[in-house]
TORRO-344542 format. One record per residue (C-alpha): x negated, y, z negated. Coordinates in steps of 0.02 Angstrom, whole numbers, plus 50000, padded with zeros to 5 digits. Layout:
XYZ...
END
This chain:
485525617749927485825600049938484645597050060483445605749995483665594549829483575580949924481995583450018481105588849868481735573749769481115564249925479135571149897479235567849734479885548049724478125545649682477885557949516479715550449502479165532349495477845534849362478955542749242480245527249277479965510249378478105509949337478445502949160479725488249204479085478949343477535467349340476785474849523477655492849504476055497549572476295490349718478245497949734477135513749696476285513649880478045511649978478555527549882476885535549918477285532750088479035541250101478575556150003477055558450152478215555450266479495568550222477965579350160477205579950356479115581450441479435596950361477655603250309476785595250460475045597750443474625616450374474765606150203473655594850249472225603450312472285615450161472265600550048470675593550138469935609550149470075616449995470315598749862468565595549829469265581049703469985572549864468345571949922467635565149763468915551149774468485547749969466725544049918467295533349774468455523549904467135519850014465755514649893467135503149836467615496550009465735492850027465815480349865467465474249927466495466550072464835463449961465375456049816467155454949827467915464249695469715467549688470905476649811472105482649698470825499249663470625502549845472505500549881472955513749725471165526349780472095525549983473815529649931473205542149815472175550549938473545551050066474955558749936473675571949879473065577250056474845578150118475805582949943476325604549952475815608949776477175622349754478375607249735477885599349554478365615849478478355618349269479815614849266479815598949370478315594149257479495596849087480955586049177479585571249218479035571549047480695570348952481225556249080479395549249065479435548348865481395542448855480895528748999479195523048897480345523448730481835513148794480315498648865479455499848702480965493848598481705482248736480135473948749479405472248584481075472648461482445465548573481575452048684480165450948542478815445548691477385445948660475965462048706475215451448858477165448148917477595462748945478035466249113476375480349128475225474248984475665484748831473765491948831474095502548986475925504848954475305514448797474045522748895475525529349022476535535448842474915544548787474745552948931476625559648915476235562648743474935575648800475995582448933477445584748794476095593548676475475605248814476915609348857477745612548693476225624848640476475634448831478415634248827479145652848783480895645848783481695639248632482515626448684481145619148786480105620948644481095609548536481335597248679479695595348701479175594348506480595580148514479705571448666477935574148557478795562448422479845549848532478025547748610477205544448446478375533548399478215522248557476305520348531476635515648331477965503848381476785496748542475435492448389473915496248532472615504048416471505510248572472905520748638473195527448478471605532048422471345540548618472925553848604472595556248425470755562948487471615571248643472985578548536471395585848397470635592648563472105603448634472475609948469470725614348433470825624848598472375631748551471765638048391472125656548358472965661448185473665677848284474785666148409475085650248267477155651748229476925643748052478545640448048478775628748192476805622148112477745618847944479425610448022478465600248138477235593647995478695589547902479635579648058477885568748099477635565447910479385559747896479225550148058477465540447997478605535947826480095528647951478785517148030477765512747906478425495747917477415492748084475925505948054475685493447885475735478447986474545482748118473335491047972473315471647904473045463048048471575473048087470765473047910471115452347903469955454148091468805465348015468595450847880468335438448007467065447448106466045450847922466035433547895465235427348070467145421448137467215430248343468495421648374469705435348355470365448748482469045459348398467795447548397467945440448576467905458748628466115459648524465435444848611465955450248807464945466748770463525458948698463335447548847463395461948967461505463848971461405446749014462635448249165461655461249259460105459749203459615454149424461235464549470460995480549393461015492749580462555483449656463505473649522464095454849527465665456349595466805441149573465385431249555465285437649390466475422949315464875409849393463675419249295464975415149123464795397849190463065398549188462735407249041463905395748954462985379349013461375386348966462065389348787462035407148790463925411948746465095401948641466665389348692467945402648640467395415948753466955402448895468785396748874469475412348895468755417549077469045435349048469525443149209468755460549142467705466048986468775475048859467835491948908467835501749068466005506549070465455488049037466805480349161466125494349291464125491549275464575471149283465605472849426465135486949533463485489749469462375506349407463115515249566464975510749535464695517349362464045534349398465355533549511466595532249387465945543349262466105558449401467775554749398467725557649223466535573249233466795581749367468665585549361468245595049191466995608249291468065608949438469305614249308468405627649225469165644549221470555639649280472505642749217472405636849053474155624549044473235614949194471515614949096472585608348934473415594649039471915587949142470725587949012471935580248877472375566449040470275564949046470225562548863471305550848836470945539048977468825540848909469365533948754470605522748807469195514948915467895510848770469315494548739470245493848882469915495249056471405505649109470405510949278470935492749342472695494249317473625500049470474695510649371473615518749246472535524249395473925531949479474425541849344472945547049312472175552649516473815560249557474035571749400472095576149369472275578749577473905588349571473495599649414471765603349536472785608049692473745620249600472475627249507471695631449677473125639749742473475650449590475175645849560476125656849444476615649249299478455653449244
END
């Protein structure tokens, strides 16, 4: 029994890391591969290769992420765009063709979560109530931390509205608001405003007044309205700084978060307009310079030499061009066909993962971010894999 704890605890150091490590260390993505590369290691000594050749075989999302690899090892070489998405799309594609589905069970899934949520709680407070850094000092900026809590958040929810047990149930509804409360207390508007959407979503689809327990509706209304009045200290001041930006912006001042974000997509057209098919690359900080001398953007956002554009779809087009975007929006799309008619917890969990990371993307670019991405290929590509192999849910 031991050993068989062991092994399985092995395979999963990965799932393990991003519900633990990947919030406290500045290049956890990086730790990330070397436990990628035990879990495949122990996956192929035990499983050799029947796992992998029904993962390649049957995983058309592998495939979708093989083509996305090698469109981006092409601009590596072109343009010169950054490694750290190759490095996180190879590891990714290695733990998926070599990871046996039947190991991240429910129940595994529930365990990740609560550790997960308690993990992204405990940073949240040490970071930004006992040190006091600031949101770009914290060791994984505190956009995609947030982004990793929202995608727990969904994974509590999911699993909360899919849980028969009691006492799961209220564990997970517990998670739901420990979650909440990290994004409130992280102040990142864009992560908020993508679960909230995600969260409308899976409730819409779970919508069916024979199956609502308005009793556990009632108790948790009253729990998230009571939790909203014990931070409405921080929800207040995040509500003013954003109205005294809005102000700014009204009266022609860019010079704001807000406002620089404004001016880097209103420059995009500029940026492409003779790189459109293959993107700029790295060269796109010499075409700031440029743009800059010829008067074209102002001192503030010159000064700044933004290493990405405040948007995913912007940053992509700039960088990777018309092709890398498409590219990345079928890694937006496609999951949600490939996921049609499928068990309906998996549907819930990928689509509320898609969601979240969509919106997240319109001011953030949490594609870039080692461990974003991870959390996001290996769960959209796990939920997949067992979809496929019609695992029984328990």
């Amino acid at each position: 029994m031991f050993k068989k704890h062991l092994i399985n605890g092995l395979i999963l150091l990965p799932f393990i890391w991003l519900s633990t490590g990947i919030y406290f260390t500045h290049n956890s993505d990086k730790t990330m591969v070397f436990m990628t590369i035990i879990s495949i290691i122990t996956s192929l000594t035990i499983f050799k290769f029947k796992v992998v050749k029904n993962n390649f075989k049957n995983n058309r999302f592998i495939w979708l992420l093989i083509i996305i690899l090698s469109y981006n090892l092409f601009s590596y070489f072109y343009n010169g765009i950054s490694s750290q998405e190759i490095r996180t799309l190879t590891a990714s594609i290695l733990l998926l063709g070599c990871f046996p589905y039947n190991i991240l069970t429910k129940k595994n899934l529930s365990i990740l979560t609560i550790i997960g949520t308690i993990f992204g709680f405990i940073g949240t407070c040490y970071f930004s109530k006992i040190l006091h850094l600031q949101r770009d000092q914290w060791p994984v900026n505190a956009i995609p931390f947030s982004t990793i809590v929202a995608t727990y958040l969904v994974f509590s929810l999911v699993l909360f509205l899919h849980t028969k047990s009691r006492k799961i149930k209220i564990t997970m509804l517990m998670m739901f608001i420990i979650n909440i409360s990290s994004l409130i207390l992280s102040e990142t508007r864009g992560a908020i405003l993508a679960a909230s959407i995600a969260i409308i979503f899976i409730l819409a689809s779970e919508l069916n007044l024979n199956k609502i327990n308005l009793k556990v509706v009632a108790i948790s209304i009253v729990v998230i309205f009571g939790m909203f009045f014990i931070l409405k200290k921080p929800i207040d001041q995040r509500i003013d700084q954003t109205a005294v930006e809005y102000h700014k912006i009204e009266s022609g001042n860019l010079t704001s978060s807000v406002g620089l974000r404004l001016q880097m997509w209103e420059i995009a057209p500029k940026l492409i307009e003779n790189n459109i098919i293959l993107g700029l690359g790295k060269e796109h900080l010499k075409k700031l310079d440029q743009l800059y001398f010829q008067g074209l953007i102002s001192k503030q956002l010159y000064e700044a030499q933004t290493p990405h554009y405040h948007n995913q779809y912007i940053d992509k087009i700039i960088k990777t061009g018309l092709i890398g975007l498409v590219l990345f929006l079928s890694l937006l799309i496609i999951p949600v066909f490939l996921l049609r008619k499928k068990n309906i917890i998996y549907q819930q969990l990928s689509i509320g993962i898609i969601i979240t990371f969509s919106i997240a993307s319109l001011t953030d670019v949490p594609f870039n971010h080692g461990q974003t991405l991870f959390i996001y290929l290996l769960f959209i590509g796990f939920f997949y894999t067992s979809s496929l192999n019609k695992e029984k849910v328990k």
